[in-house]
N, C-alpha and C positions, 0 to 999 in steps of 0.2 A: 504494500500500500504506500503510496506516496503522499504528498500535503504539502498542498502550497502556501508559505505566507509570503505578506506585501509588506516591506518597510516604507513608510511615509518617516519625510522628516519633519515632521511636525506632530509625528508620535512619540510614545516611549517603547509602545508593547509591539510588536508588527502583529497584523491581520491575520487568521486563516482563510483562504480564500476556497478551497477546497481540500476534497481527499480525490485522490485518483487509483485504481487499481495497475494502468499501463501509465508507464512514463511519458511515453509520447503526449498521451494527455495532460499531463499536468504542465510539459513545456511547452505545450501549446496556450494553455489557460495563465502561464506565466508572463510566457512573450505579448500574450494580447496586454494583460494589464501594464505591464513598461511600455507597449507602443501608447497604451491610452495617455500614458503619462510619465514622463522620461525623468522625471525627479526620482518617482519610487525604485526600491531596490528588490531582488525577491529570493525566496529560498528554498529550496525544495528538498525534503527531508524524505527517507525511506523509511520504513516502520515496519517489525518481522512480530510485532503483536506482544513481545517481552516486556516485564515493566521490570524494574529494580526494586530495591529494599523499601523503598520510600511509598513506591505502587505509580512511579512515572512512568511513562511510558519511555523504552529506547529508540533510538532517534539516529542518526546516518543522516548528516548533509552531503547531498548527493549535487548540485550545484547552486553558485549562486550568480545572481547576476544584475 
């Protein structure tokens, strides 16, 4: 599973913008939001369902841009 967030600078937290099961999708739902708006930055996390001690979920930045 992948998960896109949006960094605005004028945040603190970045966005989740979605989850995506194929990667192609979610750099596609990536790239659309930076063409909407060339300020933001974005992130695309993998996710294999594991959480840690604490009960997070583990996480794999897989690009950013």
């Amino acid at each position: 599973m992948y998960q896109v967030y949006i960094d605005r600078p004028s945040s603190f937290d970045p966005d989740m913008v979605g989850e995506f099961k194929d990667y192609d999708k979610a750099l596609e739902c990536a790239e659309k939001e930076k063409a909407a708006d060339p300020e933001i930055s974005y992130t695309i996390e993998e996710t294999n369902g594991c959480v840690n001690s604490y009960g997070e979920q583990i996480t794999t930045v897989v690009k950013r841009g």
